[in-house]
Structure formats: C-alpha cells, structure tokens
C-alpha positions as CSV (number, residue, x, y, z in Angstrom):
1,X,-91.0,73.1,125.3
2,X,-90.6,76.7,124.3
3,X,-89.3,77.5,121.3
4,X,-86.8,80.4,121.7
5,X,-84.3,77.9,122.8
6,X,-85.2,75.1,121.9
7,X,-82.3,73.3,120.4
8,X,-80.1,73.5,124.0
9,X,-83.9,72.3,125.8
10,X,-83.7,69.2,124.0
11,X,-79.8,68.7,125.2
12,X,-80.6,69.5,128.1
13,X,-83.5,67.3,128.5
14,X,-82.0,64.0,126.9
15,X,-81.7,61.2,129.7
16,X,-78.5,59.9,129.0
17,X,-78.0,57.5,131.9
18,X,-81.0,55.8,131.0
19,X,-80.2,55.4,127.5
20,X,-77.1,54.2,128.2
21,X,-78.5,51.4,130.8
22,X,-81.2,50.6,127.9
23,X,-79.0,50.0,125.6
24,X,-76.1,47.9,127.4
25,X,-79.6,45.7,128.5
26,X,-81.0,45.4,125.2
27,X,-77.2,44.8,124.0
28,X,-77.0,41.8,126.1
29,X,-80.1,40.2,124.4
30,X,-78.9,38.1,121.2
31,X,-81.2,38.9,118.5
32,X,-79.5,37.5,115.9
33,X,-81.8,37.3,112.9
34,X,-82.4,33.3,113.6
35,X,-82.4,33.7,116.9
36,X,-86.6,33.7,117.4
37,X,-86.5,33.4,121.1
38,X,-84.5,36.1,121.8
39,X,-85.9,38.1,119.2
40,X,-89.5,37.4,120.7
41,X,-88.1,38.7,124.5
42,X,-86.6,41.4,122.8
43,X,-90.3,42.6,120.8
44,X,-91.8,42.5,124.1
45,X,-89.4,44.5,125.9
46,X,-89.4,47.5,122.9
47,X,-93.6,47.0,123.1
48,X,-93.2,47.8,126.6
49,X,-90.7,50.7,125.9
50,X,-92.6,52.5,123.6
51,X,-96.1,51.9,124.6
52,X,-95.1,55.0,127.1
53,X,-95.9,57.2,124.0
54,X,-99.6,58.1,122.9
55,X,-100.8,55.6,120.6
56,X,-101.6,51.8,119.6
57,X,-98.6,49.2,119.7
58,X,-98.9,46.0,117.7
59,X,-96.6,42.8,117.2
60,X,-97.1,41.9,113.7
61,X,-96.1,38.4,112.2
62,X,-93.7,38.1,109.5
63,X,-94.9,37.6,105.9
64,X,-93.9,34.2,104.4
65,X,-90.4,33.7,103.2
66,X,-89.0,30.9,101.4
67,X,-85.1,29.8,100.6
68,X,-83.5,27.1,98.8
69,X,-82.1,24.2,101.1
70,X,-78.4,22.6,99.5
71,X,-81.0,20.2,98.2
72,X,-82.4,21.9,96.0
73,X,-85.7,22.4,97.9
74,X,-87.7,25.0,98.8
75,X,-88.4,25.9,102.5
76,X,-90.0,28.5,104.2
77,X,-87.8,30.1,107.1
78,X,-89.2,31.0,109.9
79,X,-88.6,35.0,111.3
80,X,-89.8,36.7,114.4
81,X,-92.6,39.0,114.9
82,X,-92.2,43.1,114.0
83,X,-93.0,46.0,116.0
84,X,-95.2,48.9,114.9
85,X,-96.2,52.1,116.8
86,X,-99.1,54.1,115.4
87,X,-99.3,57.7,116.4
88,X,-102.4,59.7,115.7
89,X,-103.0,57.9,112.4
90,X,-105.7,60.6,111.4
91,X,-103.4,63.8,111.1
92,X,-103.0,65.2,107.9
93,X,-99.0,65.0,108.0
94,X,-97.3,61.7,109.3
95,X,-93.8,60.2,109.4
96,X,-92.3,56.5,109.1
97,X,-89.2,55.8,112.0
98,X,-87.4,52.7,111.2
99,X,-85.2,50.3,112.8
100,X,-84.3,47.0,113.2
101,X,-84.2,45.0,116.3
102,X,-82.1,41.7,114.9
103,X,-78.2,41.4,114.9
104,X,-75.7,39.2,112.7
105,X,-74.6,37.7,115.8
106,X,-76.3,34.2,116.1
107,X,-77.3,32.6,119.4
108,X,-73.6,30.8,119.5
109,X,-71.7,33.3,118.5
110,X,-69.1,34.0,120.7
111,X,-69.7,38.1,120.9
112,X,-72.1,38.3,123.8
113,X,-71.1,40.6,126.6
114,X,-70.9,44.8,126.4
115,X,-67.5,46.1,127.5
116,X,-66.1,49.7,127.5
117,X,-63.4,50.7,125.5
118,X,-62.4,53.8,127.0
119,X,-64.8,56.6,129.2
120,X,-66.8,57.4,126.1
121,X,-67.0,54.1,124.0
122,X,-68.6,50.8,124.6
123,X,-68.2,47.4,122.4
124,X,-70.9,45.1,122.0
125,X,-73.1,43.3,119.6
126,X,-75.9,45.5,118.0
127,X,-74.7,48.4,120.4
128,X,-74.6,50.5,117.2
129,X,-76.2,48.6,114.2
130,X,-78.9,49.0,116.3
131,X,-80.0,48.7,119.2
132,X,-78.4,52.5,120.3
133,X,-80.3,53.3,116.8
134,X,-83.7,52.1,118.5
135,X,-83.0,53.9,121.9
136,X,-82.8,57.0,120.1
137,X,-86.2,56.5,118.4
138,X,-87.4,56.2,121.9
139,X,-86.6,59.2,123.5
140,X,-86.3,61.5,120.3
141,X,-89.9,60.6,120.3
142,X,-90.5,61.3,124.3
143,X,-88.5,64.8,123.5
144,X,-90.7,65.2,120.4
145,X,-93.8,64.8,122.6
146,X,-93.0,67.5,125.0
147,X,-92.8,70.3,122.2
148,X,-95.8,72.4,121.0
149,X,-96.1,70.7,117.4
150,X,-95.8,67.3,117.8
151,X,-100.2,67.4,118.8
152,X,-100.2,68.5,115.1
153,X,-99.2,65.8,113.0
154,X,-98.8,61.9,113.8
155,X,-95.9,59.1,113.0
156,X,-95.5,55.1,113.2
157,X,-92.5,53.7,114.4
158,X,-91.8,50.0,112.8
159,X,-88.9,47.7,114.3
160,X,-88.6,44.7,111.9
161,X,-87.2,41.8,112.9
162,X,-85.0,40.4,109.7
163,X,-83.5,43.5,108.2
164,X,-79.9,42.3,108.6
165,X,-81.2,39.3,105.9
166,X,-82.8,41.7,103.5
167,X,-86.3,42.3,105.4
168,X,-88.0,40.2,103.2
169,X,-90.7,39.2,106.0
170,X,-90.8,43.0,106.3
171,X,-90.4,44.4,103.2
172,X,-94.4,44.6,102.7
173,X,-95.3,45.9,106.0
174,X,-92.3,48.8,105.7
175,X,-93.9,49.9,102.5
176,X,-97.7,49.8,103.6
177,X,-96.6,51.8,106.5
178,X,-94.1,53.9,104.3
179,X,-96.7,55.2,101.7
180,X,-98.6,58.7,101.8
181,X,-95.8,59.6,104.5
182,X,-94.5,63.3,104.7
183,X,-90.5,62.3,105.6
184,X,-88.9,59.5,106.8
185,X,-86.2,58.4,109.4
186,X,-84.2,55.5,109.7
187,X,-82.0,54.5,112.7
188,X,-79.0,52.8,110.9
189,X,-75.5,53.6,112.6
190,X,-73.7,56.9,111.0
191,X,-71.7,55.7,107.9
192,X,-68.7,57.0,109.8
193,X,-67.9,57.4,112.8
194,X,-67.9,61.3,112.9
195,X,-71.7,61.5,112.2
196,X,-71.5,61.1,108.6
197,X,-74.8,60.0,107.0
198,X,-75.0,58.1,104.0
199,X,-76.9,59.8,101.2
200,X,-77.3,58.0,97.7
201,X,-77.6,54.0,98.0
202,X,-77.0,51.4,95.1
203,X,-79.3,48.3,95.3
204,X,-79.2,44.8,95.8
205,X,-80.2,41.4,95.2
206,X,-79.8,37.6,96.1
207,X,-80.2,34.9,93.3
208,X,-80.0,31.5,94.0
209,X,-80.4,29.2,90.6
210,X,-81.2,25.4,91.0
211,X,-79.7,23.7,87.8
212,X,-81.4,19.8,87.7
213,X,-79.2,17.2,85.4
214,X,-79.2,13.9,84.9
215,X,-77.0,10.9,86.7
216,X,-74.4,8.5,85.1
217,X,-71.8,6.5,85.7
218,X,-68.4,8.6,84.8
219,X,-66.6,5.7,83.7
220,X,-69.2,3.9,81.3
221,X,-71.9,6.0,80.4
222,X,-71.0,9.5,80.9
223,X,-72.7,10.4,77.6
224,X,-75.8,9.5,79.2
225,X,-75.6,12.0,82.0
226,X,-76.4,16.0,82.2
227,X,-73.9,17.6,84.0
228,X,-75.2,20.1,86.9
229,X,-71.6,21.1,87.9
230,X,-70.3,21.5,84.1
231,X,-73.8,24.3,83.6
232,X,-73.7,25.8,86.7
233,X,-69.9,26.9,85.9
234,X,-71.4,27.7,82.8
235,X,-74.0,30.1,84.0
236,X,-71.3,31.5,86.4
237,X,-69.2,32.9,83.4
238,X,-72.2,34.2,81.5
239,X,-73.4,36.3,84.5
240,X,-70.2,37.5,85.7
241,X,-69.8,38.7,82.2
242,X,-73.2,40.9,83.1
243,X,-71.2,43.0,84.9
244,X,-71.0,46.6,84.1
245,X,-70.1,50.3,84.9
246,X,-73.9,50.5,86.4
247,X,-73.7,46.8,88.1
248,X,-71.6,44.8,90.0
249,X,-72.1,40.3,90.2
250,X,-70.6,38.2,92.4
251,X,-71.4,34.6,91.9
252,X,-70.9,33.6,95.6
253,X,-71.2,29.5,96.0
254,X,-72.2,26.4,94.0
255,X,-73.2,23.8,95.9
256,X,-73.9,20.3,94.7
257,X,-72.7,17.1,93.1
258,X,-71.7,13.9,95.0
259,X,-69.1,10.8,94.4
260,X,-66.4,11.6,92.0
261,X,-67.7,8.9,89.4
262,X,-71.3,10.1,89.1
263,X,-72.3,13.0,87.0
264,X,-73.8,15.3,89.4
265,X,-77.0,15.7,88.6
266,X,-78.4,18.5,90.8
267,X,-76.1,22.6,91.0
268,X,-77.0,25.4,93.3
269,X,-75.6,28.5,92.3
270,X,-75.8,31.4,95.0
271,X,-74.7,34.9,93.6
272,X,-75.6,39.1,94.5
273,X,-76.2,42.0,92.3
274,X,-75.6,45.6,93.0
275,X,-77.1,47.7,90.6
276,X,-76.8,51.4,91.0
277,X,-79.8,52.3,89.0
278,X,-83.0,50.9,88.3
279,X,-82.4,51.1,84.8
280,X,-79.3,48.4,85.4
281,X,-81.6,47.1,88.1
282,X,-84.0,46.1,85.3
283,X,-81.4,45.6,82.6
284,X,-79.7,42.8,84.7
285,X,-83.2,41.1,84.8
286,X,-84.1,40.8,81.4
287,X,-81.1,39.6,80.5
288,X,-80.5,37.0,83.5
289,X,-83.9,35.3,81.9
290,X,-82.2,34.9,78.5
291,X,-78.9,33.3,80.0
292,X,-81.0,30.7,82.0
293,X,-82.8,29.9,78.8
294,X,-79.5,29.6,77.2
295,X,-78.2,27.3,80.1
296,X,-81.0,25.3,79.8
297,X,-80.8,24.4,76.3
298,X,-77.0,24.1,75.6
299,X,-76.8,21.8,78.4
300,X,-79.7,20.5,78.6
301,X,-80.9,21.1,82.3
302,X,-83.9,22.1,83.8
303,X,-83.3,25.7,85.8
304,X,-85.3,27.0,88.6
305,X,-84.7,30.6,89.4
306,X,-85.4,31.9,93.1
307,X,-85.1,35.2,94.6
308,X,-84.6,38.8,93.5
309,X,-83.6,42.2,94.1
310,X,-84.6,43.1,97.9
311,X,-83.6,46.2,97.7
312,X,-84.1,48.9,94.9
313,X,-81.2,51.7,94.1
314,X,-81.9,54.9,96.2
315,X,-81.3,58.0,94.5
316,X,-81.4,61.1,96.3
317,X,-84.2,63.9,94.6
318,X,-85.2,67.0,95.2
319,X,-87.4,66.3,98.7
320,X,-84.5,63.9,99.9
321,X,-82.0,66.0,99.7
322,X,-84.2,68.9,101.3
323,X,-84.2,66.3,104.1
324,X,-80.8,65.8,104.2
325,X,-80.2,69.5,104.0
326,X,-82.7,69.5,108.0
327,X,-81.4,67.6,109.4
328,X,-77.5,69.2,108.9
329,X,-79.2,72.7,109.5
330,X,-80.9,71.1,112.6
331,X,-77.2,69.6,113.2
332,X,-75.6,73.2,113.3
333,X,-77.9,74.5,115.8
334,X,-77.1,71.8,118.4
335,X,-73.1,72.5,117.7
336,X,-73.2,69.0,115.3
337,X,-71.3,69.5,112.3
338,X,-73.0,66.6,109.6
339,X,-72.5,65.9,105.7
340,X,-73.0,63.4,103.9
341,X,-71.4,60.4,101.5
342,X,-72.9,57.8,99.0
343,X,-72.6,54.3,99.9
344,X,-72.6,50.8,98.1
345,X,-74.5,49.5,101.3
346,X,-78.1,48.9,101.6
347,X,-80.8,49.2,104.2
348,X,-84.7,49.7,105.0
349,X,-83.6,53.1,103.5
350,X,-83.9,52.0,100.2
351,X,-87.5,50.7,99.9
352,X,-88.6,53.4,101.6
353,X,-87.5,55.5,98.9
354,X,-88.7,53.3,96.7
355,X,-92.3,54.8,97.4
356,X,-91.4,58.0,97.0
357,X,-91.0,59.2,100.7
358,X,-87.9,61.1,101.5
359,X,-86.1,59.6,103.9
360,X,-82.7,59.6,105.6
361,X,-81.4,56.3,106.6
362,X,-78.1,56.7,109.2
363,X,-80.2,58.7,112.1
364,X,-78.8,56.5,114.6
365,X,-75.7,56.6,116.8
366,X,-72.3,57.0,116.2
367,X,-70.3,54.2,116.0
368,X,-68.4,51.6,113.7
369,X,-66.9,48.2,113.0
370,X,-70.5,46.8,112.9
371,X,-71.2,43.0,112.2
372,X,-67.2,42.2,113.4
373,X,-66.8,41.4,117.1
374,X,-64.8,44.8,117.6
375,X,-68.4,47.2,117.1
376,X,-68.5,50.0,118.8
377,X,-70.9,52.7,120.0
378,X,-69.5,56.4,121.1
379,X,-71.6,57.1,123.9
380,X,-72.2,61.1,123.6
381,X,-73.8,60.3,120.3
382,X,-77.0,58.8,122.2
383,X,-77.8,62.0,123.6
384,X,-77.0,64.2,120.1
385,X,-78.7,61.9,118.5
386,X,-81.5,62.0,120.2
387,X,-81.8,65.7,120.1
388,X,-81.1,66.3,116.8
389,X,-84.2,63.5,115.6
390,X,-86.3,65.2,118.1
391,X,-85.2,68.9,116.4
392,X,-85.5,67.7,112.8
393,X,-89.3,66.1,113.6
394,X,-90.1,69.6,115.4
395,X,-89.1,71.7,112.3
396,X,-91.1,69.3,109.9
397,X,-94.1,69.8,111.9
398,X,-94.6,73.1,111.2
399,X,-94.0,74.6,107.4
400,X,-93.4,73.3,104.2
401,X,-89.4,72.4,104.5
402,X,-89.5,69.6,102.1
C-alpha cells in the first residue's frame, strides 16, 4: 500500500465478513482456562490462521505450575499449550503482539452459543475478552504485510493459554519474547466500550498460606491441641491490617478444620494483593514474612507460604506514553476518537512492562460485560481495530516515534 492515503486503504481493505465469521467460530469453541481439549483444538486452529503470514509458528508447552489442594498439598495443574509467531527474527526493530486464547467460561458453563443483540452487537463468551482481540492481530498483521515498511522490521505474535488465571505457565515465555522489543501490543477488550484504553495498571498477587496445627479432643484435652482455625483468623487480621493508601488485601477464603470436637489441625488461607507501586509491591512482602513468623510462634504452627505477585504494577513512562500518544494520533486519522484511563485491572500488559518495553494493553475490540454471561462485542470495532493496529505498526516502522 501507498502511503498518501493510507489510513482510508487500510479501511477499505479490512475483511469484515470474515472476521466476523472467525470470530462467532472461534466463539463457539470453549476455552475455558481448564478446558485443555478445547484449548488444544483451538491452538491448532489460530496455528493454522496465522501460519498464512511469513514466518515460523510453534506450539509451546506450558511451564510448570503448582497450587495448593483444600488439603493442604501441593499439586501441579495442568495448562494447555501457547502459540507463538516469529516474524523475521533478525531485523534490527521488532514488536511483541499479545493475546490470550482461554476464557472464564469452563466446559459446563452454561454460556455457550453467540447471539446478536441488535445489527451491530453480538453476545458470546470470549467474543471480546478475546477472541475478537486475536482476530484483530490476524488481519492487522495481513494489512501490515501489504504496506511498504513492514519488510523492514520483524514481530512475534504469542497467544497464551492461561492468562485469565494469571499466565503463570506463560509468564516466562511472554517475557523471553518481550525483551529487547521496540513497542508492544496487547489485544485486551477496550476498558470501555467507546474505545477507551487503559493506561496505568496497579499489580497483583495470589497468596495462599497452609497453617499445620495439632489435633485434640475439644472436650478433654484441648490444651493439647494447636489450633489451625484460631491462627489462620489470626493471620487474617494481621494482613488485612497491611492495607494501605498504596495497597489494597482481601483475605478471600479459609478452608479447613473438620468435626466440631476436634481442634482443627490443618488452615488454608487464600487472599489477593493489589499494590499500585512496586515500592508497596515490595513493602507488602517483607512485611508478610514477619507476620508468618509471628503466626508461627504465638500459636505455635508450622506455615507454608505459596504463591506471589503475578503481576507487577504498570506505570506509564516516557516511551509508554509516546505509545499511547500513536496510537490516538493514528486513531484521529482513521476518524477514531481514543483516550485513555487508569485501571485497578491487570493483564499480560503488565509484565510486559515489567521489562521495560512500552506497551499498550486494550488494542482489541470494543466491547464490555466480559467474564458475565451478558459480554458483548460491537461489531464495527473489528474492522477499526484492525486498521488502526495495522496504522500504528506502519508508523513505528519507520522513525523514531517512541
């Protein structure tokens, strides 16, 4: 494609019947994150899709991941294979494209079928959050392809397969893949349904604490016993009081104990941080280690700590918010009017940043009401979407714009 009028070629040259067929079919696949046989159909069918574009597709299996049963045990949980596109992988300037193919719908959920709303809008699971998000990775990239830069520089595409549970049999491979990149794109759903993107991010992570006690008989030995139950509401009170201006807790579920006359001798407790710095990020760890010590001794348990923050605050600097200021310039010449908001939620977005790439995280469709049986997707979003990736990829390959 030329470049004198570019922005109205790319319109023009979107395929929006197909990306609307792709997407109702790939809709109608249940990929929710547990869900390894659908999610194994639906690898092969995005391998298929985007081994139309120059370069070398590969499945990749998940890293190891281990939870805590209600046992108290430790398990590893089994996750489906990832998706990664490498495109000339010897040009001086690459990008990172991001999405996720798995859904919080599981494989008995109810909310199966696509439907339309009204002429422009369609309900279904993942039609937004993303499997629209992943179509428009696919032919921003075909429209990309047909411009005069695109020989210049070179990109990978990876489509993880547990990012609705944290990405943690991802979270390696995204930032491997993310490192040494010029600018990166990431296909969550808007943050509002007018095309909103989400700029700044807070952080997050999952804690699940195994307290170990001691049995008794409630009636005639209780003395004897180590209450699991009676620390575990212990710990809860001494985190929630962790809580600050930069950090939010939520202790979330204990689970444990048996009959009503033993002393419960095994307590899980399951909680989630948000810290909006790293500092707090940091903060909340240092002093989480001193209350388990605390725990332990005052009630005289044995603690096991498991799990972590996932997913590191994202700050917007100086090269993100160049990015950000792109792809709204890019917006304006295809008649899209986008801004920006900061958002408690988290996504692949944030360890991205975490390495230093720049990176804007809600490139995908418009849309809304995700993980709830009423999600939507607006239709004529999958064609400016696609435009406008394929527009913002085309300026960064040529000059210095971040």
């Amino acid at each position: 494609m030329k470049p004198d009028s570019l922005p109205q070629a790319l319109l023009d040259a979107v395929d929006a019947d197909t990306m609307l067929r792709e997407v109702r079919d790939w809709a109608a696949i249940n990929t929710g994150t547990g869900n390894l046989e659908g999610l194994a159909n639906m690898a092969g069918i995005l391998a298929d899709a985007f081994s139309h574009l120059p370069g070398e597709v590969e499945l990749v299996e998940p890293a190891p991941v281990t939870a805590i049963s209600a046992e108290g045990r430790e398990f590893e949980k089994p996750h489906g294979r990832h998706m990664v596109l490498r495109v000339r992988p010897e040009a001086e300037r690459r990008f990172i494209l991001t999405g996720h193919m798995d859904t919080v719908f599981p494989a008995d959920h109810p909310f199966q079928a696509v439907g339309w709303l009204d002429d422009e809008t369609i309900n279904g699971p993942g039609t937004a959050d993303m499997k629209g998000g992943l179509d428009v990775i696919l032919h921003a990239l075909t429209l990309f392809e047909t411009t005069e830069g695109a020989r210049r520089v070179g990109y990978d595409v990876m489509i993880n397969s547990d990012e609705e549970t944290g990405s943690l049999a991802s979270r390696g491979l995204i930032e491997e893949l993310a490192r040494g990149k010029y600018a990166a794109l990431t296909y969550e759903p808007s943050a509002l349904p007018d095309g909103t993107l989400a700029h700044a991010r807070g952080g997050t992570g999952n804690y699940s604490i195994t307290i170990t006690g001691k049995s008794a008989h409630a009636g005639r030995n209780p003395q004897d016993g180590r209450n699991a139950i009676v620390a575990a509401s212990d710990l809860v009170l001494r985190i929630a009081a962790l809580a600050a201006e930069d950090i939010t807790v939520n202790p979330a579920k204990i689970e444990g104990g048996s009959a009503n006359n033993v002393v419960p001798d095994l307590a899980i407790l399951r909680f989630n941080i948000r810290p909006k710095s790293t500092d707090a990020m940091t903060r909340f760890d240092g002093e989480l280690d001193a209350v388990l010590r605390q725990i332990s001794d005052k009630h005289e348990v044995g603690v096991h700590r498991h799990g972590g923050v996932t997913r590191p605050p994202k700050p917007v600097d100086a090269k993100a918010q160049a990015l950000f200021d792109l792809v709204k310039a890019c917006g304006a010449e295809l008649g899209q009017t986008i801004g920006w908001k900061s958002t408690g939620g988290v996504c692949d977005g944030n360890n991205i940043a975490a390495t230093g790439v720049p990176v804007v995280d809600t490139m995908g469709v418009r849309g809304g009401a995700i993980h709830s049986p009423d999600e939507f997707l607006i239709v004529p979003s999958l064609r400016e979407r696609a435009a406008l990736s394929a527009l913002v990829l085309t300026k960064l390959s040529t000059g210095d714009h971040l």
